[in-house]
C-alpha positions as CSV (number, residue, x, y, z in Angstrom):
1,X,7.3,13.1,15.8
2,X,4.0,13.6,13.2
3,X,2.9,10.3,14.1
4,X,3.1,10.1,18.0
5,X,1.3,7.3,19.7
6,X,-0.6,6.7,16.3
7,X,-1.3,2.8,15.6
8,X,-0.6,1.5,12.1
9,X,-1.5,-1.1,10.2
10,X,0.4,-2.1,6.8
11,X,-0.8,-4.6,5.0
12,X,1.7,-6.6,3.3
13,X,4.4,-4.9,5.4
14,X,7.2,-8.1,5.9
15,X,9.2,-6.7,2.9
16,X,9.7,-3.8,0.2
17,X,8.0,-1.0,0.1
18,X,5.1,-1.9,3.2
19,X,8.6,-2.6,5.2
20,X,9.7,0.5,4.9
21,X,6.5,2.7,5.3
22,X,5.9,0.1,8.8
23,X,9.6,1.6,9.9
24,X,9.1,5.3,9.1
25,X,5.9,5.0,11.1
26,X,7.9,3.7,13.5
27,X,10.3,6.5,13.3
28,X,7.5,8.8,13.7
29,X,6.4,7.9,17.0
30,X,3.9,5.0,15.5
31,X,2.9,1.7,16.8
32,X,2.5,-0.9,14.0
33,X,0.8,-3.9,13.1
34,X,2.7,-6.0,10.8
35,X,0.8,-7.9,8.9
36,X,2.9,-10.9,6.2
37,X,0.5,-14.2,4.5
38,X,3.5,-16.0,3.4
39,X,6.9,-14.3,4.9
40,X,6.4,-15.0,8.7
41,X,10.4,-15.1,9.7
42,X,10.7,-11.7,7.6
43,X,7.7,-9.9,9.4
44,X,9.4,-10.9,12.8
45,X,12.6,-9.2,11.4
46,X,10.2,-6.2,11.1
47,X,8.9,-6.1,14.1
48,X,12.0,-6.7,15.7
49,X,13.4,-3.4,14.2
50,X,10.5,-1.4,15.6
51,X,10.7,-2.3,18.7
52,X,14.9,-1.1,18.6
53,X,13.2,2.0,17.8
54,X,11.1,1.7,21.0
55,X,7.4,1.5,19.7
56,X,5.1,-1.6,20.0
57,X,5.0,-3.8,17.2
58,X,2.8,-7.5,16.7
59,X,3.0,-9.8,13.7
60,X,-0.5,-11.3,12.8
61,X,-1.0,-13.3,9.5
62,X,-3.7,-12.7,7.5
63,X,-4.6,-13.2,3.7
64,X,-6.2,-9.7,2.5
65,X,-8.3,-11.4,0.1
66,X,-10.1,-13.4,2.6
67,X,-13.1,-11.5,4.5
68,X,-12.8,-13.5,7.9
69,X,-8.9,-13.5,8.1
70,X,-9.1,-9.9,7.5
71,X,-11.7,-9.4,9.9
72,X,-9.4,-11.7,12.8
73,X,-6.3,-9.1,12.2
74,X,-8.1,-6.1,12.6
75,X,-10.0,-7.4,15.9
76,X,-6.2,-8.7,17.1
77,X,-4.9,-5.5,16.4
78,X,-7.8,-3.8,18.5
79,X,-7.3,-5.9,21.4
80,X,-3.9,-5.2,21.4
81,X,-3.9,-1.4,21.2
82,X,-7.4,-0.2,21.2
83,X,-7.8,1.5,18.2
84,X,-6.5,1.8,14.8
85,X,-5.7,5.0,13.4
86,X,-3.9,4.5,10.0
87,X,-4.7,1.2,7.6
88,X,-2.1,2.0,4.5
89,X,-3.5,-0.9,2.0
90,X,-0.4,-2.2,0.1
91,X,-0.6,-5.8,-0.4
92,X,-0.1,-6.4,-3.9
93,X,0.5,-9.0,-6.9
94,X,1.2,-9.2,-10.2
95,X,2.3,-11.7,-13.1
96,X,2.9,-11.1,-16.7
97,X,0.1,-13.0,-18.6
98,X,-1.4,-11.9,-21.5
99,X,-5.7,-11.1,-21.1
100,X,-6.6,-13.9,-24.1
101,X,-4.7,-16.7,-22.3
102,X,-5.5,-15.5,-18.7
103,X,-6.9,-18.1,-16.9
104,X,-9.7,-17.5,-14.3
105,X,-7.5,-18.8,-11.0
106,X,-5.5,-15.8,-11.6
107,X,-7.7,-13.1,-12.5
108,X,-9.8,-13.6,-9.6
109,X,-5.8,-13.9,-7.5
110,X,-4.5,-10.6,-8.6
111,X,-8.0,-8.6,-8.5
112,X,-8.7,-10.5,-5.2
113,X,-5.2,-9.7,-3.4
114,X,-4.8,-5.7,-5.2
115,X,-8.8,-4.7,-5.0
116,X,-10.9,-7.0,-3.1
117,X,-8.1,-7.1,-0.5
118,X,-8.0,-3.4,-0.3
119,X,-11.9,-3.3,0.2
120,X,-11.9,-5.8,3.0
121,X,-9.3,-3.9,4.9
122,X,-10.7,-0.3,4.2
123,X,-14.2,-1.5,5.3
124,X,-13.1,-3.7,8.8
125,X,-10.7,-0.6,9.7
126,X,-12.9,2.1,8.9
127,X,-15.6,0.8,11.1
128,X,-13.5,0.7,13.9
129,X,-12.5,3.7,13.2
130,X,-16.3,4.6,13.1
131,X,-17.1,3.2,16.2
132,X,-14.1,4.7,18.0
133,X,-14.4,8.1,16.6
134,X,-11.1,8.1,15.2
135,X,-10.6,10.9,12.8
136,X,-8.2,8.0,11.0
137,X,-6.3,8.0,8.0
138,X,-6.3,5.3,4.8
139,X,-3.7,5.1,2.2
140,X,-4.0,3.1,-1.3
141,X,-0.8,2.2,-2.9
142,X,-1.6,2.3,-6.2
143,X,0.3,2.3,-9.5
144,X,0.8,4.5,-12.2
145,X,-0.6,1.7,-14.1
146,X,-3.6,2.7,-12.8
147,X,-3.9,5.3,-15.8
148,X,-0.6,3.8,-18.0
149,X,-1.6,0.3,-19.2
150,X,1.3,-2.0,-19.5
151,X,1.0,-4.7,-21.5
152,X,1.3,-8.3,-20.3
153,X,0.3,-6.6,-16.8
154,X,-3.7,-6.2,-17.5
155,X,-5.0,-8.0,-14.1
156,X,-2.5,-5.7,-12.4
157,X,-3.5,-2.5,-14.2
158,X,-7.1,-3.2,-14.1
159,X,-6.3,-3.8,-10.1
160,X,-5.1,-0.7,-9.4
161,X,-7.1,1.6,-11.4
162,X,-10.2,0.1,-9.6
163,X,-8.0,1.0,-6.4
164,X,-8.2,4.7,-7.7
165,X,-11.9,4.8,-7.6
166,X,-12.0,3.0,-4.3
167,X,-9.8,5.7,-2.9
168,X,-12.1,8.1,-4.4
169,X,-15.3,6.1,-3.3
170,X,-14.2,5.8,0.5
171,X,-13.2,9.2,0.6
172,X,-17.0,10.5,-0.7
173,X,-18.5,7.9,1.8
174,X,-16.0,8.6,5.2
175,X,-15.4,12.4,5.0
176,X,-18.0,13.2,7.3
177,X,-16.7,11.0,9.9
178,X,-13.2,13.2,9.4
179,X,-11.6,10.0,7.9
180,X,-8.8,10.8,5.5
181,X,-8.4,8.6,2.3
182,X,-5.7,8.9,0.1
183,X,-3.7,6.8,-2.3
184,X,0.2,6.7,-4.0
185,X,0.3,5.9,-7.6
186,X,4.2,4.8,-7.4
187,X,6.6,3.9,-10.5
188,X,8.8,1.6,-11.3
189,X,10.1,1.4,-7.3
190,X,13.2,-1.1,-7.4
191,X,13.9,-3.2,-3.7
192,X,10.5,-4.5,-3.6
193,X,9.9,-8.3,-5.3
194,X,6.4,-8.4,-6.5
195,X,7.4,-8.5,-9.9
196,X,9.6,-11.4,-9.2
197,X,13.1,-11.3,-11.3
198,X,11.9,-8.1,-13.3
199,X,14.4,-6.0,-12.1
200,X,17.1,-8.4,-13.3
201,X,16.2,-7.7,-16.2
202,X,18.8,-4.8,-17.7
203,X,17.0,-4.1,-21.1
204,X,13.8,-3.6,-20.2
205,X,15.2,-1.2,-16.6
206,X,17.5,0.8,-19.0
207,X,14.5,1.4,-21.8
208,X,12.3,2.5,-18.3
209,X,15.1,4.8,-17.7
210,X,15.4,6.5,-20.2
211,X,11.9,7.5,-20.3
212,X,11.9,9.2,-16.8
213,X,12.8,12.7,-16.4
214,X,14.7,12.4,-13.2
215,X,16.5,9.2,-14.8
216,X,16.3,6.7,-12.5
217,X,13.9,4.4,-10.8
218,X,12.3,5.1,-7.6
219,X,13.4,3.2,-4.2
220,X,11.7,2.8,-1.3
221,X,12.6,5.2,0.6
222,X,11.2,7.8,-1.7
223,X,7.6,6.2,-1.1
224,X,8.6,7.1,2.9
225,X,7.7,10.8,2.7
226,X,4.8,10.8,0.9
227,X,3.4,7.8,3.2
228,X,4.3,9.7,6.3
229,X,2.6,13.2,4.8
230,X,-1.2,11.3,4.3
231,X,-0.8,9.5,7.1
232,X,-0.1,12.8,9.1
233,X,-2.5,15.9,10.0
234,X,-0.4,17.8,7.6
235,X,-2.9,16.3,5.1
236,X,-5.7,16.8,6.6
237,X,-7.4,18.5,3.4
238,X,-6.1,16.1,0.9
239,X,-9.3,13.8,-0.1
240,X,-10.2,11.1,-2.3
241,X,-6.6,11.9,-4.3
242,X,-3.7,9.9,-5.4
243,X,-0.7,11.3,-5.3
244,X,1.7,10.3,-8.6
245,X,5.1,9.3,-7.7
246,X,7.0,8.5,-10.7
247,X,10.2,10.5,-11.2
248,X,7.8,12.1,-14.1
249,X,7.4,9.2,-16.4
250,X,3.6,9.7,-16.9
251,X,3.9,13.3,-18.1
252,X,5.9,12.7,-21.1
253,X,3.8,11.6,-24.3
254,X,7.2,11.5,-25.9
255,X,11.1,10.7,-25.2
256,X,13.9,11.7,-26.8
């Protein structure tokens, strides 16, 4: 087990792609800390399945976005187990709105959940992690959007390349207290609902399709692996980098 006796939290972790990374940990000997802000009976269901796998697992609400909720879950979690030694930072929105007609209410939303939210985690865990001397790991899903601007997704795409920078900003700042941070720029990943009935949507998934060299779109389970690599020592010399996982999309400049 990479992870044995580890304690993870996963932000955003009652459903999709944080659901799945919360059981892998689980599977790898991890105890987690689910964390939902709207899907409580969900979360439960999570934490019910890691326990089956026999690790420890408690659900604690908390809006990423807001400083003293994020502050409440991470103190929770430490009274619970004592430490934290992996914060994986993948609470995330996005809507399709065009940048002319965006109104304020949701660009301060998406930036607030997918940056600020990501910040206010990183910050409360890492000085825990500080104070415990754990040598701790922090993982930033991202998106290929990051560096790939899609359009009617600017808030989202803004988010997430700011989330790059952070990864890279955190890691300058934390190396010397032997804190890993990393981050996932992931696809088009279908099973996860952030981009409500998007995936319904057969035109638009077979154009994506075709553009992707492995021709098809990711799932959840392929964001397992790489989750489980940064969060492990195997990566213990990976710093400040994103790691693209997009069955190839972004290297194309052309398709056939």
């Amino acid at each position: 087990m990479r992870l044995k006796d580890k304690v993870a939290l996963i932000t955003g972790s009652s459903s999709g792609i944080g659901k799945g990374i919360a059981i892998s940990y689980a599977k790898e000997g991890a105890d987690i800390i689910v964390n939902y802000n709207q899907r409580k009976e969900s979360a439960n269901k999570v934490a019910e399945i890691i326990k089956s796998l026999g690790r420890r697992a408690i659900v604690i609400k908390a809006d990423v976005s807001n400083k003293d909720e994020v502050d409440n879950m991470v103190n929770k979690a430490i009274e619970e187990y004592g430490k934290i030694d992996i914060l994986v930072n993948n609470s995330g929105i996005t809507k399709e709105c065009l940048l002319l007609n965006l109104s304020e209410e949701m660009w301060d939303k998406i930036i607030n959940i997918n940056l600020k939210g990501a910040f206010l985690c990183s910050q409360a865990v890492a000085k825990k992690m500080i104070s415990g001397h754990i040598k701790g790991k922090i993982i930033n899903i991202s998106s290929n959007n990051s560096f790939m601007v899609e359009p009617r997704r600017g808030p989202y795409c803004i988010s997430k390349g700011g989330m790059d920078t952070l990864t890279k900003s955190l890691a300058a700042e934390l190396g010397s207290y032997g804190i890993n941070v990393n981050g996932m720029a992931l696809g088009t990943i279908k099973g996860t609902n952030i981009a409500g009935d998007f995936f319904e949507n057969k035109e638009i998934i077979a154009k994506i399709i075709a553009n992707i060299p492995l021709g098809r779109l990711g799932t959840v389970e392929d964001c397992v692996g790489p989750a489980i690599f940064l969060a492990s020592e195997e990566s213990s010399y990976f710093q400040g980098e994103t790691i693209v996982m997009d069955g190839g999309l972004t290297i194309l400049e052309f398709s056939d």
